[in-house]
N, C-alpha and C positions, 0 to 999 in steps of 0.2 A: 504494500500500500504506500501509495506516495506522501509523502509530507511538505507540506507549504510553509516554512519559518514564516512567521509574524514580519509584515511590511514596516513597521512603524516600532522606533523603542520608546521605551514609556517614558524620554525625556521629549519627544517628537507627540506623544500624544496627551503630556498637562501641557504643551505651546499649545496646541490646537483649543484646548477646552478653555487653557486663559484667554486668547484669542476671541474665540467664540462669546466667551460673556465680555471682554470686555467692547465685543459690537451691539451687543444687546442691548448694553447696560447705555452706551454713547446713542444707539437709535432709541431709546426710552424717552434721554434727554432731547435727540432732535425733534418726536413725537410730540412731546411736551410742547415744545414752542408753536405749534400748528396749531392752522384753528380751520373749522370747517371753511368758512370761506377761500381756505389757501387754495382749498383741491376742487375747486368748481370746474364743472369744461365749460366751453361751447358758450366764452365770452365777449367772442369778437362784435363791437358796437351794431345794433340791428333795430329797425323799426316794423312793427306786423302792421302788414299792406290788405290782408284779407285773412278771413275767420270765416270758415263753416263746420257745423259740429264739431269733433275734436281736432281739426286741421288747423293750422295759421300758415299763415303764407309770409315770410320774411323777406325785406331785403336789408343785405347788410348795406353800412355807412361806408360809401366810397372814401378813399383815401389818397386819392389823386385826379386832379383838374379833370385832364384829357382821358372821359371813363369811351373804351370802344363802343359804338352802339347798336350796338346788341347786344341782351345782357345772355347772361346762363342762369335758366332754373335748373337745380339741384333737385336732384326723387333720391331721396335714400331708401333704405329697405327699411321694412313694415317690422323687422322683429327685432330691432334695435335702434338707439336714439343716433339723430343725425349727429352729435355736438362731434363722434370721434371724426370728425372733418375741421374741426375746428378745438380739438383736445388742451395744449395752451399755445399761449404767445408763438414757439419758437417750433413748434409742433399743430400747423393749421393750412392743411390747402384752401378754406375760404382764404384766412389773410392775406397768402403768396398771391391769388387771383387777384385780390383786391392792389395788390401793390403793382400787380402788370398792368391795371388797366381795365379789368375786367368787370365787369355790374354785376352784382351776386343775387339772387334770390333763393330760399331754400324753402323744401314744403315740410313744416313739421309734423308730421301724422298724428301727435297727442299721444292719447292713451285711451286704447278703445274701454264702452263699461257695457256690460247687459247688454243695455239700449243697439249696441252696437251689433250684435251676435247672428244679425243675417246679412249685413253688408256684403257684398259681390266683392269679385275682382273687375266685374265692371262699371260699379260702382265707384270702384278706384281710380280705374283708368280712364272711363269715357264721361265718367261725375268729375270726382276730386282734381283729377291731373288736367283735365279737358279744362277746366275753371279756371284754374292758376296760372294756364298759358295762356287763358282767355283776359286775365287780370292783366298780365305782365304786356301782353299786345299793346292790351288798351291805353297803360298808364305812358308807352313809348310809341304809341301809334305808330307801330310796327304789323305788319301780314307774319311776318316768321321770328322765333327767337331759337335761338341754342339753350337744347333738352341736353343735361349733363343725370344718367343714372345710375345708381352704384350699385353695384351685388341686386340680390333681391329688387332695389329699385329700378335699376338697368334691365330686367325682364321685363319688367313694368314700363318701363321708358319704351323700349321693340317694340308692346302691344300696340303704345299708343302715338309715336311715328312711323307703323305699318297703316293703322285706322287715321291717321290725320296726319298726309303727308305735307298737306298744304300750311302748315302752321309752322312746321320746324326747318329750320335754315340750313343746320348743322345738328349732328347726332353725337354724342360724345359717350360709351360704355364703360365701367370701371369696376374692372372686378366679378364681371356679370357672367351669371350662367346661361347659355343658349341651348346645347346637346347635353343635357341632362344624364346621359348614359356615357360620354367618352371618359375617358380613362386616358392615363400615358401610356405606350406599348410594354404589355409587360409589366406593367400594376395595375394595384386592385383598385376598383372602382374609386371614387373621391368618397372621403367620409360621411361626408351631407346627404352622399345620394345612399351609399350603406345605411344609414341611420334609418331614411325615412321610407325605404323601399318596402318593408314588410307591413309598415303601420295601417292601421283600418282608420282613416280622417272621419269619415263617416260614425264609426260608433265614438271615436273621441268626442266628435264635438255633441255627441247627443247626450255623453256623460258628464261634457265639463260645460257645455255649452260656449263660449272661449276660452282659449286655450292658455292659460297660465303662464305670464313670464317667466317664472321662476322654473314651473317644465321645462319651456325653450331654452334656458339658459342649464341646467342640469344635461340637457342631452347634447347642448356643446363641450361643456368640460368633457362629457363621456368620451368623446373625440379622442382627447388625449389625453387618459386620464392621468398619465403620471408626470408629463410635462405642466401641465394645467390647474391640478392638484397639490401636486406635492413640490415638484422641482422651482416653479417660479418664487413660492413664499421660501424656498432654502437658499434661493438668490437675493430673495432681500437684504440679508444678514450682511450681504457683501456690497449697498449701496446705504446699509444704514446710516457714516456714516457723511455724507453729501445729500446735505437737504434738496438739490436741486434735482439728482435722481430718485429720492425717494418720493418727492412729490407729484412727480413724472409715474412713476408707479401707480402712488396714491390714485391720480387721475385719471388713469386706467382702468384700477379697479372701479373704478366712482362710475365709468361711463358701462362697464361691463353687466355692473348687476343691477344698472337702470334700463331693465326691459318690460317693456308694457306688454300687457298681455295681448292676444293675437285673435280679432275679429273672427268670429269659429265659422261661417260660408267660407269665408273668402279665404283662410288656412285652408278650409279640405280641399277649396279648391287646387289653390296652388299645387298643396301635396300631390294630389291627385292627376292633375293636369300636368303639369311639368315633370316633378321629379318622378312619376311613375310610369304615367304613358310618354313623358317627352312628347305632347303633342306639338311645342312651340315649332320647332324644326319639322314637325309633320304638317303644319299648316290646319293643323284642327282644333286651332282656339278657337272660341267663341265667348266673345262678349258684346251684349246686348243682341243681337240678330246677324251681327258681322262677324267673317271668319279674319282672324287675324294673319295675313300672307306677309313676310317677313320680304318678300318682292319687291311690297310697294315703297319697301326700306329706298328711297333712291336719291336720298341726300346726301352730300359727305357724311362719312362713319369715320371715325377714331373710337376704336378700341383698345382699349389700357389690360394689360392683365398680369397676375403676379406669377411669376417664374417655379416660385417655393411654396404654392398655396395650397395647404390640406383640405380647405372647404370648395373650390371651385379650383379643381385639375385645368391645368393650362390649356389643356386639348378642349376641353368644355367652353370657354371663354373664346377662343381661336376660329372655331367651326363656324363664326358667324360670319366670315368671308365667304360660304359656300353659299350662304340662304338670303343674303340681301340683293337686293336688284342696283347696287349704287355701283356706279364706277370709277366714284372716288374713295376708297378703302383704304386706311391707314392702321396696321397694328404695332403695337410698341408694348413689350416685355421688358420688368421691370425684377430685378435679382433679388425678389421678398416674397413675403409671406403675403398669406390675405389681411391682414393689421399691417405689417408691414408697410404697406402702401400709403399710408396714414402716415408715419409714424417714426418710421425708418429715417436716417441722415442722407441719404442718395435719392428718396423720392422726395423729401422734403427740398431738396435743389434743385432736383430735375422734374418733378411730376406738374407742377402748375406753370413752369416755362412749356412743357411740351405741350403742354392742350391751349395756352393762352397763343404760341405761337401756331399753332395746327388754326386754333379759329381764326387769326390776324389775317393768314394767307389765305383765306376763304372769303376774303373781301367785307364789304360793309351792304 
């Protein structure tokens, strides 16, 4: 039988344990000095331009004279809050947008209650989102504005520059899932679509009637569960301490487990629709009386998509060069994660130069 001598002599392991406490004992003290308002997100200066039911409609405070004109409405996804677009000061693709020139508006979806528990997905797309572009026209007596949609909201965003080609100028995708079934060659499915591929949406939502934030966010850790779990809080120990990373964490977690629970139609839908049948690529959505044809897609596209992403596999975000009718197609792969994109020092320089220049060159 083999024997393995001990890695470590016990003068090698009281450094680690004195070590150890005394990061504790210094992150206690950093913690101590914090107050909740340290770790806010999603503070960049904003006025709400429109309100219906649990929607607001933002735009943020330009921050330079010569704003392009055309702005970007922003669609984030329906199961987490918009702000990680704007997480803090040094960490915000609204800000960087704002500093190129760019007019911001973003849809905050709320937080759905009861009241909400038979909403559609076309209700979202040819209601909600149809109004907002219909606001933002109005206030810039504009025919088209540039649809910016991310993950989740970026499905959303195809639905609704397939059904209303004539409103959108420019299409921008971030993070978004299209082919619901692709995979890389040679791995397994994307976690998102593992997860949700077996679920009955149908009897969930008859038992919870919507769908509990705190579910949606339990079945993301599951993802990973021992990076997500256990590894990132035994990382803190190592930024306790520098206040300016720990509150960078802080803010993370703050934007993490503020997720609103999930209108129960328009979840089964999605589930059902997308990640199960992948109808979006089969051209058999349907919302309101109209089939959604990713064809009538035929305005510039720029799609963004992360390299490293466990929730939406690069092939999955990609494939939508195959299904658009546009023949101006721009994709641009970015060496992170799905947060990453947010978050990361390489997108945070490169990510809102690429989409402020991609719309520049697309005229006024």
């Amino acid at each position: 039988m083999t024997s393995f001598p001990l890695q470590i002599t016990p003068d090698e392991a009281i450094h680690e344990i004195t070590e150890m406490n005394r990061k504790v004992v210094q992150g206690i003290k950093t913690l101590s000095t914090l107050k909740h308002d340290d770790v806010q997100v999603g503070t960049a200066p904003k006025e709400e331009v429109y309100r219906e039911d649990k929607l607001i409609l933002y735009r943020y405070t330009p921050v330079v004279e010569q704003l392009f004109p055309i702005p970007v409405l922003i669609s984030y996804a329906l199961v987490n809050r918009p702000a990680v677009a704007d997480l803090q000061e040094d960490r915000s693709l609204v800000r960087n947008l704002l500093k190129l020139g760019i007019d911001v508006y973003l849809i905050d979806w709320g937080y759905p209650s009861r009241a909400d528990r038979w909403l559609t997905l076309d209700d979202y797309v040819n209601g909600y989102i149809d109004n907002c572009v219909d606001v933002v026209r109005e206030r810039h007596q504009l025919d088209k504005i540039n649809l910016l949609g991310i993950c989740q909201g970026g499905a959303l965003s195809l639905c609704y520059a397939a059904l209303h080609p004539e409103k959108i100028q420019n299409l921008i995708t971030m993070v978004t899932p299209v082919d619901f079934h692709a995979r890389e060659e040679g791995a397994q499915q994307g976690l998102l679509n593992t997860w949700g591929t077996n679920m009955n949406p149908d009897l969930m939502i008859k038992a919870l009637g919507n769908v509990p934030g705190d579910f949606m966010n339990f079945g993301f850790l599951m993802l990973q569960p021992f990076q997500l779990n256990f590894q990132k809080y035994a990382d803190v120990l190592d930024m306790m301490e520098d206040k300016d990373k720990l509150l960078g964490f802080l803010r993370m977690e703050e934007w993490i487990f503020d997720s609103p629970d999930q209108a129960g139609e328009a979840y089964a839908q999605f589930l059902r629709d997308f990640f199960q049948q992948n109808k979006l690529i089969k051209g058999e959505i349907t919302l309101g009386n109209q089939q959604v044809n990713l064809r009538n897609i035929t305005m510039p596209v720029l799609n963004i998509y992360a390299e490293k992403d466990h929730l939406v596999p690069p092939p999955s975000s990609k494939a939508l060069e195959q299904y658009v009718g546009s023949q101006d197609y721009t994709a641009v792969g970015f060496p992170v994660g799905h947060i990453g994109m947010y978050v990361s020092g390489r997108a945070q320089r490169d990510l809102a130069p690429t989409i402020a220049n991609w719309i520049k060159e697309r005229g006024k």
